[in-house]
N, C-alpha and C positions, 0 to 999 in steps of 0.2 A: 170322261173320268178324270180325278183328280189327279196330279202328278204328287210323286211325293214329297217334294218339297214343297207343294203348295199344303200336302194335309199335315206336315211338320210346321210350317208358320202360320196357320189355323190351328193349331192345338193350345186351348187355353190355360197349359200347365206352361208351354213357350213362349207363351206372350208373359204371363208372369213374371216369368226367369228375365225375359229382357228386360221388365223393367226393376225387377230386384239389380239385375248387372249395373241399369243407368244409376241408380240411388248408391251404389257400393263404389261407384268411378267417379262423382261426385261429392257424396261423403268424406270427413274432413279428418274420422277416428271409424274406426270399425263399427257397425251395425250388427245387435243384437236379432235374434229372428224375431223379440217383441217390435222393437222397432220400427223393422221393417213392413212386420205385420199390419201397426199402424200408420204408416208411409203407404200403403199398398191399398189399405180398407180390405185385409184378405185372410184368411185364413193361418196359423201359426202351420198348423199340419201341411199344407199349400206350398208354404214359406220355404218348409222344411223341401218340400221334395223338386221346386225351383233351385234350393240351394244345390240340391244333389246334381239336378243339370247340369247347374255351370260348372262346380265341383269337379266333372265330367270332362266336359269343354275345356275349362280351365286347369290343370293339372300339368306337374311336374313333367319334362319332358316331352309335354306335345304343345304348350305354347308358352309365349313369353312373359304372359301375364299368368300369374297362378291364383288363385282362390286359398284362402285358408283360414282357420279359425284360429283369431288372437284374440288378448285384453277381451275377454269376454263375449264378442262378435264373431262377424264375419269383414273381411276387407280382400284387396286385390295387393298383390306385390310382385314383383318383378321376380322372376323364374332366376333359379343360381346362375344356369348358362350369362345372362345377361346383366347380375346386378353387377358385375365388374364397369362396365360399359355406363351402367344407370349412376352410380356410384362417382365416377369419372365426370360425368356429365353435371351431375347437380354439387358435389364436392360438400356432403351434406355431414356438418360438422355433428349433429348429435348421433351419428352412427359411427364414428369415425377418430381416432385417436383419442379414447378413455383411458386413460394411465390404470396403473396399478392400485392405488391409491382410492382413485374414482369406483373402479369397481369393487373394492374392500367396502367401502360406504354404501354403497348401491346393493350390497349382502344385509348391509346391517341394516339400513333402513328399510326394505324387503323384508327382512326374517323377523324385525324386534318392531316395527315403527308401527301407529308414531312415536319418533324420536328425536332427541332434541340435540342442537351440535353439543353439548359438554358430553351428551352419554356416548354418541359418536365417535369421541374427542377422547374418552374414557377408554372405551373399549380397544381402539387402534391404538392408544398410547401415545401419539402425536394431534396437533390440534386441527381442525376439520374444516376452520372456517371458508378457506378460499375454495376447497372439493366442496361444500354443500353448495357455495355461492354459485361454482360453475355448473355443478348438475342442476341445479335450480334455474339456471340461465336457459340451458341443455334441454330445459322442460321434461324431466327425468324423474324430479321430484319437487313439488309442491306443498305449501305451507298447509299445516291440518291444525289449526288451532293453538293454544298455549297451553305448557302441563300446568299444576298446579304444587307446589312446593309440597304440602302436606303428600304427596303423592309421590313424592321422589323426583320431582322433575325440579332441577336447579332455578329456584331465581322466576317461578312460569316461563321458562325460556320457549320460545317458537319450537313448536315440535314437525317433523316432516315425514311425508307418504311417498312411495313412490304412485308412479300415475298412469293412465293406460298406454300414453307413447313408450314408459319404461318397457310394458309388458307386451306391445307392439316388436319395438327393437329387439327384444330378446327372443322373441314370437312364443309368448307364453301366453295358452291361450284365460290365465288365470294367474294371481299369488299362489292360488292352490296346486299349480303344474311346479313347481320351482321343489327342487328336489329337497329332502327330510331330512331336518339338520337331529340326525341319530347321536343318541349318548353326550348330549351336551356339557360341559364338565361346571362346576361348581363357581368355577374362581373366574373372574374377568379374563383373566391370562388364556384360560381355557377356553371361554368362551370367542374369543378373540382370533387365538389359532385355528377353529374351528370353523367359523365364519373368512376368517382369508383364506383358506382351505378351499371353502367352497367358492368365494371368487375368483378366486384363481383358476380353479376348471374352468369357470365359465368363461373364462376372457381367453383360457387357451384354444 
């Protein structure tokens, strides 16, 4: 008779799950359960309930590495217990000292974008150049095309997004998870305080 660990790694929802785990510890950005599906040749429903496994396995509090749903996927991150340690270790500058500033910009390009440095520039009341240039270095936010004047965009100036490392780092697992900018007021000024407002939570 079988032992049960042997009829636990014969179970073909387990071998799945192992090899969703190897595709997510390899993968470069978080994995969609399409994705993976097509990584796999398997089933979405399948997908789903391998994710549940590790899900399981992997969770806050029972291991180092945790499972979680960001930027629109699934990826692995180092468990709170340990990212001080991981943190330490890699000295990984787009997680790590974002000024005040950085994350006012990172509201507005978030909540209004794409958008372009003057509206940026506009909105905060100081000029944006060197904060976009460095969250753009940061890989935080990426260039989305040019506006086009008749449109309100200064000049076609380069307009920017933010990208799924932004929504990674923040562990959103969407633009849609980012909290609901209520009662926005009429005038720039309003709009303005409103959105440092909200960056400011987030960075505290």
């Amino acid at each position: 008779m079988d032992s049960p660990l042997r009829l636990i790694v014969s179970d073909p929802v387990d071998r799945l799950a192992q090899t969703v785990e190897a595709l997510l510890v390899v993968a470069s950005a978080p994995l969609s359960v399409v994705e993976l599906a097509d990584a796999t040749e398997d089933d979405p429903v399948r997908i789903e309930t391998a994710l549940g496994v590790l899900g399981e396995r992997y969770r806050e509090g029972r291991s180092g590495i945790v499972l979680e749903q960001v930027a629109g996927g699934y990826a692995f991150r180092a468990s709170r217990a340990a990212a001080g340690a991981c943190a330490r270790l890699f000295e990984r500058p787009v997680e790590r000292g974002l000024s005040q500033a950085a994350h006012e910009t990172l509201a507005i390009v978030a909540y209004l974008g794409p958008c372009s440095r003057p509206e940026i520039a506009r909105i905060r009341g100081v000029s944006a150049d060197s904060t976009v240039a460095s969250l753009a270095e940061r890989g935080l936010i990426a260039e989305a095309g040019r506006g086009h004047p008749e449109q309100g965009s200064p000049g076609g100036a380069i307009r920017y997004r933010t990208t799924p490392l932004f929504e990674r780092v923040f562990a959103l697992e969407s633009l849609a998870a980012l909290p609901r900018l209520d009662d926005l007021g009429e005038s720039t000024e309003e709009l303005r305080d409103r959105l440092v407002e909200v960056a400011s939570a987030r960075a505290s």
